[in-house]
VEXVEXMAR-828691 format. One record per residue (C-alpha): residue in three letters; x, y, z. Coordinates in steps of 0.05 Angstrom, whole numbers, plus 5000, padded with zeros to 4 digits. Layout:
! VEXVEXMAR-828691
ALAXYZ ...
This chain:
! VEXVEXMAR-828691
UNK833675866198 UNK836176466247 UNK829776606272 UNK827975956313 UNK835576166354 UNK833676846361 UNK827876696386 UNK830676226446 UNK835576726460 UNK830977306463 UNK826276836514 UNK832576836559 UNK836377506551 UNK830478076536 UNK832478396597 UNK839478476572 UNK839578556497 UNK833678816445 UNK831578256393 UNK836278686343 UNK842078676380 UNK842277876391 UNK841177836316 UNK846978186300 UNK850677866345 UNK849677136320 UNK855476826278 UNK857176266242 UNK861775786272 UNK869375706239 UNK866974986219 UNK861274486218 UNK863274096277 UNK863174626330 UNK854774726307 UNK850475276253 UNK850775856290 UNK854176116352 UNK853076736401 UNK858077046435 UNK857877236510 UNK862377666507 UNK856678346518 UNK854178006571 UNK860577886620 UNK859778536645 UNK852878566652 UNK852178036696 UNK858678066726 UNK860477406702 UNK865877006650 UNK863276956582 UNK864276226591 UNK860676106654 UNK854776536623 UNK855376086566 UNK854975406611 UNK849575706643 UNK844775886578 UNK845875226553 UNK843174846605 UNK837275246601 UNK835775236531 UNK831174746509 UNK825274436476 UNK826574986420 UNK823274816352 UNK828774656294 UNK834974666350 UNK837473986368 UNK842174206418 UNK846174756450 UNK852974696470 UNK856675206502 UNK864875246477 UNK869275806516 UNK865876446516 UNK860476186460 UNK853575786456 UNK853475396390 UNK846975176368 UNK846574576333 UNK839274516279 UNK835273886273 UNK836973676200 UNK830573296192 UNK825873836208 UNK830274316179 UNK830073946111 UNK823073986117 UNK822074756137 UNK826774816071 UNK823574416021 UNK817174726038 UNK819475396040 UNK824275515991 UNK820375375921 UNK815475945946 UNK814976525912 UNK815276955976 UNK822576586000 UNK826677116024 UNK822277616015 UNK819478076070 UNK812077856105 UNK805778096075 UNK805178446136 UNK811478836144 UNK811779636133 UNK811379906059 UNK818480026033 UNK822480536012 UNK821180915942 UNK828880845913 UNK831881195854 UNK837180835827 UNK841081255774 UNK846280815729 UNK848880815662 UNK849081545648 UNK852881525581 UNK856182085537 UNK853082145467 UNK860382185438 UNK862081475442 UNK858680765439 UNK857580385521 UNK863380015529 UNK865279445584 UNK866979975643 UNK858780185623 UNK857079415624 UNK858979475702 UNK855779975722 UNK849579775690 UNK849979115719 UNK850679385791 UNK844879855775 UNK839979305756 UNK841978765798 UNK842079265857 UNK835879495837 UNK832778785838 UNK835378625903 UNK832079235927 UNK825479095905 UNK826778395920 UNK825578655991 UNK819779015985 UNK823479695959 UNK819180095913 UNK824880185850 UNK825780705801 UNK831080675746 UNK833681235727 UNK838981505676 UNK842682155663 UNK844682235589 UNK850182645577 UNK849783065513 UNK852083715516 UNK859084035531 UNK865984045495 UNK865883295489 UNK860983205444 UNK863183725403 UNK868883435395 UNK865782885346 UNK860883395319 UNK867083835293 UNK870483125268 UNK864582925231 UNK863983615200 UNK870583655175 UNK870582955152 UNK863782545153 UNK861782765085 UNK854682675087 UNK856382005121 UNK851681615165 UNK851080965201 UNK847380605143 UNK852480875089 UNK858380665134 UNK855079945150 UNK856880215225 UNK852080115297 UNK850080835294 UNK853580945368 UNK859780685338 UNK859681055284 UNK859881715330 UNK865381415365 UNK869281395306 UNK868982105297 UNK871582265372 UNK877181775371 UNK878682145303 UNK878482885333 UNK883082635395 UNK888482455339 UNK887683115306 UNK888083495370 UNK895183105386 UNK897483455319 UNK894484105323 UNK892584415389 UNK887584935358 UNK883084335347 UNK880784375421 UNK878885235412 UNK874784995348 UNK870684535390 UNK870085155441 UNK868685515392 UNK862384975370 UNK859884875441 UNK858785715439 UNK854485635373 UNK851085115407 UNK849085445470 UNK847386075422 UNK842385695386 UNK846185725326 UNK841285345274 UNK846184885234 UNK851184665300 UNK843084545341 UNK841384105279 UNK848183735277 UNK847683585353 UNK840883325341 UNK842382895287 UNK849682635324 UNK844782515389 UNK839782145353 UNK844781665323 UNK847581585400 UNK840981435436 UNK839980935383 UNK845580615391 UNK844680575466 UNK837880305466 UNK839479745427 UNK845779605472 UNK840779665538 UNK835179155497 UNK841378635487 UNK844478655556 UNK837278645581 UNK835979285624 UNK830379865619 UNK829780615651 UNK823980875678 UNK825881555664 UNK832181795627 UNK833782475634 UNK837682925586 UNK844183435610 UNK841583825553 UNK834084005586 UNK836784125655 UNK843584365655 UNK841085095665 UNK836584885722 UNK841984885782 UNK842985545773 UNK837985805805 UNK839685445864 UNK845885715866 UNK842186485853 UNK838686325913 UNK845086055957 UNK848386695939 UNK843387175956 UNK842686766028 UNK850086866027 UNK851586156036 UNK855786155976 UNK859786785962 UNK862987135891 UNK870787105885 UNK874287755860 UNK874287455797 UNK866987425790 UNK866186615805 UNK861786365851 UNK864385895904 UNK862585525962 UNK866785496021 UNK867584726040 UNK873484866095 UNK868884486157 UNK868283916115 UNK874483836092 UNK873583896012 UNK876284646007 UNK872985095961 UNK868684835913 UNK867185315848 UNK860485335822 UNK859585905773 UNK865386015725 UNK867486775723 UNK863186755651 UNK856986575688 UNK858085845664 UNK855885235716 UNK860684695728 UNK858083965719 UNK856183945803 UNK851284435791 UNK846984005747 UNK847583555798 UNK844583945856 UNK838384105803 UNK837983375785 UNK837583155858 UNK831683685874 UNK827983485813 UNK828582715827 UNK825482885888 UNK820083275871 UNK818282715827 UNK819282105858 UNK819282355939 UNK824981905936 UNK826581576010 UNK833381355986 UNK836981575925 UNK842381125891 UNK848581425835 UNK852180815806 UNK858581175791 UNK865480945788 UNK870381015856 UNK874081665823 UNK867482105834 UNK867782015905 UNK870182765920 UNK863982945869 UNK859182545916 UNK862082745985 UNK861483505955 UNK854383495928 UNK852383235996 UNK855483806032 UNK852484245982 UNK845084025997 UNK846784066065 UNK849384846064 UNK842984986019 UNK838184646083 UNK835984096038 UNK834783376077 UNK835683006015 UNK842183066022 UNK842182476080 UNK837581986033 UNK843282085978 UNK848481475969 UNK853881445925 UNK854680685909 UNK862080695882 UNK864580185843 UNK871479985818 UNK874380025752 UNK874579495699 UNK881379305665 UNK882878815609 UNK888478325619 UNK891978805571 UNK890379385616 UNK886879965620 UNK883080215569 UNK882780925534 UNK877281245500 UNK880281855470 UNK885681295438 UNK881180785412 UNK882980275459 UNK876580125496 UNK873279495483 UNK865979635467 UNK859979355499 UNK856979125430 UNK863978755411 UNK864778455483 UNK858978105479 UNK858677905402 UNK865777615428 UNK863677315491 UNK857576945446 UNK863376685404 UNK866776365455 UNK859576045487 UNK859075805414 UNK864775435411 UNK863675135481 UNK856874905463 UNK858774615395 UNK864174185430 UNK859573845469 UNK852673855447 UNK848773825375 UNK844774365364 UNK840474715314 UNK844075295292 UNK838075755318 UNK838575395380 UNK845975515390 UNK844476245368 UNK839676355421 UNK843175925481 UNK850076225459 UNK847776995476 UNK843976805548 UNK850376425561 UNK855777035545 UNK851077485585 UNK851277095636 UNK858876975633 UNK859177745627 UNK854578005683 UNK856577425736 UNK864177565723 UNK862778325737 UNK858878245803 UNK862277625836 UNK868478165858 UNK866678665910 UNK863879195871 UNK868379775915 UNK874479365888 UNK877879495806 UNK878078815770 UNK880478525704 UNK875878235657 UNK878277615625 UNK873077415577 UNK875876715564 UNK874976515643 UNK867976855638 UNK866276365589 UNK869275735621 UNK863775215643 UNK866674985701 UNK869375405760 UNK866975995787 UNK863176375732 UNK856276495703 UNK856175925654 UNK857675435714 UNK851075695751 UNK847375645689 UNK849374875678 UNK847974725747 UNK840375025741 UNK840374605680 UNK841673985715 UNK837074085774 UNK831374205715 UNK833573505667 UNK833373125746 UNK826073405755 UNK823673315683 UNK826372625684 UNK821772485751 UNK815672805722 UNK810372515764 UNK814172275831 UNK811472375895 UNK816272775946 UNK816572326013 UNK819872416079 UNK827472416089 UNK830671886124 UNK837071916156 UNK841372546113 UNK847372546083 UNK852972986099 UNK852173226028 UNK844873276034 UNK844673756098 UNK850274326072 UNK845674346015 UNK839474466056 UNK842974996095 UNK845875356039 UNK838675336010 UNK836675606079 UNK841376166084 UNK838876516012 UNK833276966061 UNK839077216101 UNK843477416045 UNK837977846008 UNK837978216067 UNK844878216080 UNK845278456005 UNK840278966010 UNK842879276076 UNK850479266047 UNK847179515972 UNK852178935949 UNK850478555888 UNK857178115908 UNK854077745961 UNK848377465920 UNK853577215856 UNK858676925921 UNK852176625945 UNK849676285886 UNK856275955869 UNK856775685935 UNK849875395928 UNK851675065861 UNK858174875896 UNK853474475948 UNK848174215902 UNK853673885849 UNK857573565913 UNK849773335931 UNK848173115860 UNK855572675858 UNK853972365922 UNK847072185917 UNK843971905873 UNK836572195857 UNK832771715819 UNK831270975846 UNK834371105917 UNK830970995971 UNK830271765980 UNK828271945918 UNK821772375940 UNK826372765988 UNK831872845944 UNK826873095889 UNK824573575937 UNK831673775953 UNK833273835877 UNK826974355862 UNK828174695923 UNK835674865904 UNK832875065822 UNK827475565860 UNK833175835900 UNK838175865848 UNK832276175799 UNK831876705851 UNK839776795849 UNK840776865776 UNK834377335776 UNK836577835822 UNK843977805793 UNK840377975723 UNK841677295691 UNK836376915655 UNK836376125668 UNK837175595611 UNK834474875623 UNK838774615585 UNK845774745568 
């Protein structure tokens, strides 16, 4: 609904400000009353040697006969535009149950090819609710992306080699005893996590636990046949374990790659930077890049045994993803501590003459604590993805069985979209760059400001429409207060896909969709649907606001019920 006020201000001011600039400019007002958007003069005062009031009074006598704007009124230093909520209703209704709402013209520019890599998991441990984060910032940020005409690929790194994960292979060969998943009655990535939990204990008693796993990880990267055929059989049991985590939580990769395939890779690249003499050998036979200009000291690459540090897979991994994909904008989901990492790996690429380094983006994200706080993997403390959401289902259960009568399958099936929505909503709706606590019992609540709440409110809009199967939409008469915040929430969903694609923030879509629910359930309290007068408007209004909210819960990663 910007466009028709952009468009009378570009008419007026093209000699003064590009299209762009007025866009970004425009505001909205501190409340209702003073209007739906505002532009400030303030640019302009010196310019035309002028008050940003009196260039205010003068625009708005100037500005009219523009379609959708009732009125301009000029306040101080600002022109508030006021929108006809008649033919603004109507724009909306006709509009927003489209397909293409929000989305970019058929005739704007192909988009960028993206790579967004999330997840990334060690095969030492089961995903637990720090991984539930980042994979829901990775998908829904993903979605948004294509959303606006984005070409998306989802990538993930798995981590399976290093000292880690031999710290549950050695556990399990001391004390697994032929064990496996099925035998234990375990989820096959739990049962690995078991076995690292268990070494970490050992290690407290007895420090020579942590040479024994050196000891393993040189087997391993000698070939040895019975530590290779361990690590296979321990990975195997991991990736399982994931990929039935990633089915339930409802998320796929295009490509996952493996640390184990490529972790020799970067060091050619780092051959090559030495023999340019970009990166130099220490006396003690490391290699090291001096990072002094930039501010991040010296960074070593090549241990004095010849061994790469974990940044070095990274530079290969970033080359190869390129070659692959030609990427024109390349995404990590990784938590706010690996900021150094990113901010190095950039400089990296950029000492080495690579341009990819300016299409990388580190999309850092805060940590996840439990009301209990924080969690520790090495103790046993972390609460697993599997458990969190069997838990969270537990607690939809309960809800539902207090107030409706189900089928058990019914409840089964309603129970798990409703945790996973309680779950992924709760994890987006705070600014992703900022650490939260999870509190699954107000995820779960039905009311307030949480997934289940937008889920109940998209089943409401649905039992209105099925209800009036068969009635004609008419023309509005005179709106209700109620009636127009509703159509201009509905009308502001364009603008905050792009907002949310230009910001990469999966936050503004969940803040978004609340709000809308906020302004359809004042609607739906304060007029009445059915047998009023208004009822083809109103019906209009209600499968508008489902389309839009469809659109929410979609890009957030949510699938809709119709009915709770």
């Amino acid at each position: 609904m910007k466009e028709p006020v952009v468009d009378l201000l570009a008419r007026h001011l093209a000699a003064h400000l590009s299209r762009s600039e007025i866009e970004r400019l425009i505001e909205a007002p501190p409340s209702e009353e003073l209007g739906d958007f505002a532009f400030p003069c303030f640019p302009l005062a010196r310019v035309l040697r002028k008050s940003p009031a009196a260039i205010a009074g003068e625009l708005a006598k100037k500005m009219e006969g523009a379609p959708l704007v009732a009125r301009v009124q000029a306040a101080g230093g600002y022109l508030n535009f006021f929108m006809d909520a008649q033919a603004m209703a109507a724009h909306v209704t006709a509009d927003a149950s489209s397909d293409s709402f929000g989305r970019p013209p058929s005739s704007a520019p192909a988009g960028r090819r993206v790579v967004v890599e999330f997840a990334s998991p060690n095969s030492n441990k089961p995903l637990h609710l720090g991984h539930l984060r980042n994979i829901a910032i990775g998908e829904s940020t993903g979605r948004i992306l294509s959303y606006c005409g984005d070409s998306v690929v989802r990538t993930s790194i798995n981590n399976d080699r290093g000292v880690h994960i031999c710290k549950s292979m050695l556990a399990y060969a001391e004390f697994g005893n032929g064990a496996t998943p099925e035998t234990a009655g375990k989820k096959s990535d739990h049962f690995i996590g078991d076995y690292y939990v268990l070494f970490s204990k050992k290690a407290a008693e007895d420090e020579s636990w942590n040479e024994r796993a050196q000891e393993l990880l040189r087997k391993w990267e000698a070939h040895d046949g019975p530590t290779v055929a361990l690590w296979k059989k321990m990975n195997r049991w991991a990736f399982d374990g994931f990929a039935a985590t990633y089915r339930l939580f409802g998320v796929a990769f295009d490509k996952e790659y493996f640390e184990s395939d490529i972790y020799k890779g970067g060091k050619e690249i780092v051959a090559d930077g030495l023999k340019r003499g970009i990166f130099k050998k220490r006396g003690d036979g490391a290699v090291v890049a001096d990072l002094e200009k930039e501010n991040l000291g010296e960074k070593v690459l090549l241990r004095p045994d010849g061994t790469s540090v974990y940044i070095v897979q990274d530079l290969y991994l970033a080359v190869l993803k390129d070659k692959e994909y030609h990427y024109g904008l390349s995404l990590y989901v990784v938590g706010n501590e690996q900021e150094h990492h990113f901010a190095v790996l950039k400089a990296l690429l950029r000492q080495l003459g690579y341009s990819i380094a300016d299409r990388i983006v580190h999309l850092s994200y805060g940590m996840v604590e439990l009301p209990e706080g924080k969690m520790k993997s090495r103790e046993g403390t972390v609460v697993d993805a599997d458990d969190l959401i069997k838990d969270t289902q537990e607690l939809a259960k309960a809800g539902l069985k207090e107030r409706y009568a189900l089928a058990e399958k019914e409840t089964e099936e309603r129970s798990l979209k409703i945790a996973l929505a309680a779950i992924k909503y709760q994890l987006l709706k705070v600014d992703i760059t900022k650490n939260m606590v999870f509190d699954p019992a107000k995820a779960i609540a039905f009311e307030g400001d949480t997934g289940p709440y937008l889920l109940y409110s998209y089943a409401r809009a649905s039992s209105i429409l099925r209800k009036a199967f068969g009635l004609l939409p008419a023309g509005a008469g005179t709106l209700e207060k109620s009636e127009i915040r509703l159509v201009k929430k509905i009308a502001a969903f364009p603008g905050t896909v792009q907002a949310a694609c230009g910001r990469l923030s999966a936050t503004l879509v969940a803040v978004y969709a609340f709000e809308l629910a906020q302004a359809f359930n004042e609607f739906y309290h304060a007029c009445p649907v059915l047998g009023s007068g208004s009822a083809g408007f109103r019906l209009s209004l209600v499968n508008s606001f489902r389309a839009t909210l469809k659109k929410c819960l979609w890009l957030l990663g949510i699938e809709e019920i119709e009915e709770m």
